[in-house]
N, C-alpha and C positions, 0 to 999 in steps of 0.2 A: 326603438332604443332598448338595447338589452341590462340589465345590475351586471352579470355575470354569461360567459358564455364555456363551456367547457368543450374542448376540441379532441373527441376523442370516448369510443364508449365502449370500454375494455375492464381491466379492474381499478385501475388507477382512475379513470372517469368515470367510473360508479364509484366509488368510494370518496369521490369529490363532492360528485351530487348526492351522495346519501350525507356527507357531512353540514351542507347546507340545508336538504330538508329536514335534518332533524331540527334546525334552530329555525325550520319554515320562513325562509328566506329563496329568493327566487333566483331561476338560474336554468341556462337554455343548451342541453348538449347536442354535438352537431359529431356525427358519424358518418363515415365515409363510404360504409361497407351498407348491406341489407340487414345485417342483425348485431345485436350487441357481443362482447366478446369473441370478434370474431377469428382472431390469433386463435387462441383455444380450442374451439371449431376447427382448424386446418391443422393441428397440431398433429402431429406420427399419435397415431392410434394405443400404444403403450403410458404412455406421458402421464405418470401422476405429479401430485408434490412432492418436492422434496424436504417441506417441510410441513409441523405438522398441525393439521388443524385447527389448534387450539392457539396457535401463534398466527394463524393465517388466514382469519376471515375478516373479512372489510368491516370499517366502525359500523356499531349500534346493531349487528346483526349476525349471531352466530352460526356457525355451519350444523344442519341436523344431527343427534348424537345418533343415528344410523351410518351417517357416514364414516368410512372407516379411519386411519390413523392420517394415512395418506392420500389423499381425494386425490381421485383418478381426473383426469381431461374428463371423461361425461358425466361426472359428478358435480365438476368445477364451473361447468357452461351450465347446469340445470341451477345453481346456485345462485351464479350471476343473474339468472333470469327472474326468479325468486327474488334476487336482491332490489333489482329494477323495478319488479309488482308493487314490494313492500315498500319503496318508499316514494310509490308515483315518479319510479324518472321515465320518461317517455321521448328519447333520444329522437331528431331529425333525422329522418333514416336518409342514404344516399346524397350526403352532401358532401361531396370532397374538398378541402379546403385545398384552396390554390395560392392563396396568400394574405399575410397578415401586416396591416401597419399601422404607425402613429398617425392622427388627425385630428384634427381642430373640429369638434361636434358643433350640432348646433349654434346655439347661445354665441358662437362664436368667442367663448373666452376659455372652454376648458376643453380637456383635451382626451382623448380616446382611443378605443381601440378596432380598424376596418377588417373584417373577416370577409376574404372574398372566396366563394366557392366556385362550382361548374357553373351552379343556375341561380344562385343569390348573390345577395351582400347584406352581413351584419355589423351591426353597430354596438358599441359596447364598453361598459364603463371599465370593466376588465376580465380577462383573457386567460384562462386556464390550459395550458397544454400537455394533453395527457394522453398524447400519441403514442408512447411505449418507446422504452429502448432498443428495440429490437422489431421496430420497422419495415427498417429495408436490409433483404438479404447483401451480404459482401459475396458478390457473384466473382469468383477469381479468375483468371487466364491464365492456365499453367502451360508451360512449354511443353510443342507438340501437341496439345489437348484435341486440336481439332481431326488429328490423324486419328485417336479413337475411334475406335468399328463397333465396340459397347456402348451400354448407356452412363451415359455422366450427366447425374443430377445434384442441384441441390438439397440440403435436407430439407427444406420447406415442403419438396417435390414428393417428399417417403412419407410414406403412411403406415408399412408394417414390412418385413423380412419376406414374406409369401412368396416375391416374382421371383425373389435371387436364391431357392432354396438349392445345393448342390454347385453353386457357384462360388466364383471369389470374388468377393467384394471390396475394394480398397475404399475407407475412410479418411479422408482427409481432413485432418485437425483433430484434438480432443480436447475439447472441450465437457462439458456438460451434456449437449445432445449428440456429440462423435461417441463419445463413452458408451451413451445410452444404446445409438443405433448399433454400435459394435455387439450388443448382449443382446436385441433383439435378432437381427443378423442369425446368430450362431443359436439364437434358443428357434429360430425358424428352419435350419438345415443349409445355412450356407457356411462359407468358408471368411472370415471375416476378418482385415489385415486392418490396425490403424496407422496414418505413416502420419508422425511427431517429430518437428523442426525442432524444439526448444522444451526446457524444463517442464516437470507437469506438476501442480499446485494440489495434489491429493490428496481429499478428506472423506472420514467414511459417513454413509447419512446417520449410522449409532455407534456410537463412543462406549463400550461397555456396558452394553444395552442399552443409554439413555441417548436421546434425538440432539443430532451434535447443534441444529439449532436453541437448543434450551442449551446446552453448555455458553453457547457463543452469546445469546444476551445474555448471563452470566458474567462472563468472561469482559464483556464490554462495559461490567459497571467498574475496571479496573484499571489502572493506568497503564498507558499503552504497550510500556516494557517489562510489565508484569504477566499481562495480556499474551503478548508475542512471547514470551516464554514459556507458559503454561501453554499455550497452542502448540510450539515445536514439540514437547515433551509427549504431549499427545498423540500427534503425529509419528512420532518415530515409536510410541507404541502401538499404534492402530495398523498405521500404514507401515512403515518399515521405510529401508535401505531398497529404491526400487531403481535404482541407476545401472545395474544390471539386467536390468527389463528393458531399455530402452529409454527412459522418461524421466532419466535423469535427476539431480539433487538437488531441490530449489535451497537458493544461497537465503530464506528468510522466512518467516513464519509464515502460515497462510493468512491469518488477519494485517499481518504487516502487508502481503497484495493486497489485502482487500480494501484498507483505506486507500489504495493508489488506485482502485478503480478495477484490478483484475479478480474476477471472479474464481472461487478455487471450484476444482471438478470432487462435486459430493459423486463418490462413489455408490454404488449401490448392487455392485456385484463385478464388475469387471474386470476389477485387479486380482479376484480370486480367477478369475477365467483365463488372463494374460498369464500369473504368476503359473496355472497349469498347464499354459502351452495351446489352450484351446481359441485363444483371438492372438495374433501376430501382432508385433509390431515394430515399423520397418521407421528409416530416416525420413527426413525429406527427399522432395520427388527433384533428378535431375531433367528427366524429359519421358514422353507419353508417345507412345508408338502403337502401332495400330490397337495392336495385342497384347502389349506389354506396358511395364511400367518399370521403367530404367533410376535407380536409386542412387543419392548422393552418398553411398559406399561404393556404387558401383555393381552391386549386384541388379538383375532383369527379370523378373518373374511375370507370368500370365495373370490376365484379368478379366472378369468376365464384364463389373461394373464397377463404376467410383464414385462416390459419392461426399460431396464439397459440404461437410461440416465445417465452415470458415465463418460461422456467424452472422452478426446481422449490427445494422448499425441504429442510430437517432432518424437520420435524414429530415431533422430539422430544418437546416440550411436552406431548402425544397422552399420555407416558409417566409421567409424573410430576407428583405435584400442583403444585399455582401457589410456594408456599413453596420445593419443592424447585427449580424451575426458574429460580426467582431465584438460588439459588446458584451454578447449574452451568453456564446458558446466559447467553449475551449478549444484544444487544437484536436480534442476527438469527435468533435460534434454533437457533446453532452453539453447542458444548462451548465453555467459556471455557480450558478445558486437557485433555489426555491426562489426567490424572487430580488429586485437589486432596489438598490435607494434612491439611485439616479432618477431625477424627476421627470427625465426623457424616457423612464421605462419605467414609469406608474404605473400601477396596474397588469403587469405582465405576470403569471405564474407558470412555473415547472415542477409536475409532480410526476413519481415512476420512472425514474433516469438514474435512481440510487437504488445500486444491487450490491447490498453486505452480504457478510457469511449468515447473518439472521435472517436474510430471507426478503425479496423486496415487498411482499404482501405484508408481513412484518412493519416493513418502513413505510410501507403506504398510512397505514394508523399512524404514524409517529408524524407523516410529514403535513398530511392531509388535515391534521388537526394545527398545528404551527401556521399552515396557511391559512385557514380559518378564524384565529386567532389574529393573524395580522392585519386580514381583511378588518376583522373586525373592530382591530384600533386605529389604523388607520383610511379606512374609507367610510364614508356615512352610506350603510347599506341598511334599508329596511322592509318588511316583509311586503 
């Protein structure tokens, strides 16, 4: 019988179990992979923060002052690893959870939590899920796609610009990591087109030299429509009028997406690339032919590869029957709270599924502490 069980050994599940060791309280993480942070690890090869280290290391444990503003992907995983030393977590390596439910423990009168993997079963007083928002890729099927005679991967699949130097690469989505790949792409010697359905949410990572995350918790000790104003103003001096580029005029601040759940795309060099002409960017895709790629303008242009920046999802659902998911998820497959009151969902936690403009390493200290706190007034947990 486990106090606690953390499902998941990334940042959000280190920063779980660094907040229990430090009040030396016991607590058992189960990972599904061979190594901790292992997202990070598989991460495209360029991939820093984009936010900046002093807002962005897990509780009780700061990032070395060697490292630089922005911790790179292999700075980030030596970190995590360092984090895990320092505070004894020693993660179940290679245990995929397969699924989790309510149970009636032992004693036969109170009530728990079943973790079932490949090759175990745990028991447990409660349940931390700290699998990551961004799980499972959104693998998309676009019309035609399989007539493609190039390569069409997802981003997951990219590691760096190298294979495609000299070619044309069409990105699909812009996101965050579409944006990104687009500037690696072209700083590696290809030709690199992004094709954008809808409005694009764009902020730069510094606001007048200062890290737009320090403006943004700033900005969020203030009321919401003081907030969303001071962020448009900002915007339209950073970013500009970019709906002659393609990507359109979002009808609302970016912190006003951001409380609904959409992340904005921190720039970091792209719209100066776009706005010179040197990355494209085209509509959404009508249909995909051997060699081409046929546009809802109607224009047809050659491709050599495409590559599916369409993100990634929770894939919670995977965990829990259809009843229970109704409870606890909403209609995107995110946690509808850190945890509920419902006394049928004692003991459940969700942490790392909240991604503000500050940053979710950021929210990981804000949330990870709230849950720890609650643990700790409402269940008798001790060392």
């Amino acid at each position: 019988m486990h106090s606690t069980l953390i499902i998941g050994a990334g940042p959000a599940g280190l920063a779980m179990a660094g907040q229990l060791a430090q009040l030396k309280l016991p607590f058992t993480v189960l990972e599904a992979s061979e190594h901790i942070g292992l997202s990070w690890r598989n991460h495209y090869d360029r991939l820093h923060l984009h936010t900046v280290k002093k807002f962005s290391a897990l509780p009780h444990f700061p990032f070395p002052s060697s490292y630089p503003q922005y911790v790179s992907r292999l700075e980030f995983v030596e970190y995590l690893e360092r984090y895990a030393e320092h505070f004894g977590i020693k993660p179940l390596l290679n245990q995929k959870v397969l699924r989790i439910q309510r149970v009636t423990l032992a004693d036969g009168t109170s009530e728990g939590w079943q973790v079932d993997t490949e090759t175990d079963t745990f028991l447990a007083e409660r349940v931390i899920m700290a699998t990551g928002y961004n799980r499972v890729p959104n693998v998309v099927d676009l019309p035609g796609q399989r007539n493609f005679r190039g390569v069409i991967w997802h981003s997951y699949e990219y590691r760096n610009g190298a294979p495609f130097r000299d070619e044309n690469v069409l990105i699909v989505g812009m996101g965050n990591t579409g944006a990104e790949l687009a500037l690696d792409l072209l700083e590696n010697g290809a030709r690199p087109f992004i094709s954008v359905r809808s409005t694009i949410n764009l902020i730069r990572r510094e606001i007048f030299g200062r890290p737009v995350q320090t403006t943004a918790i700033l900005l969020g000790k203030l009321p919401n429509w003081l907030c969303d104003i001071l962020a448009t103003i900002s915007q339209k001096l950073t970013v500009g009028d970019v709906s002659s580029y393609g990507l359109g005029k979002p009808a609302h601040a970016p912190t006003y997406y951001s409380r609904r759940g959409k992340t904005p795309v921190i720039d970091i060099g792209t719209l100066d690339q776009i706005k010179a002409g040197t990355i494209g960017v085209l509509p959404g895709i009508s249909q995909i032919n051997a060699k081409t790629v046929t546009f809802t303008d109607g224009r047809e242009l050659p491709f050599d590869a495409i590559i599916l920046a369409t993100g990634y999802r929770p894939g919670l659902t995977t965990f829990f029957t259809d009843k229970l998911s109704e409870k606890i998820l909403d209609d995107r497959g995110f946690p509808k709270n850190l945890w509920f009151n419902d006394p049928a969902l004692r003991g459940i936690y969700f942490l790392g599924f909240t991604v503000p403009v500050t940053g979710i390493l950021y929210q990981l200290n804000i949330d990870s502490k709230r849950i720890i706190q609650h643990i700790a007034e409402n269940n008798s947990v001790t060392a």
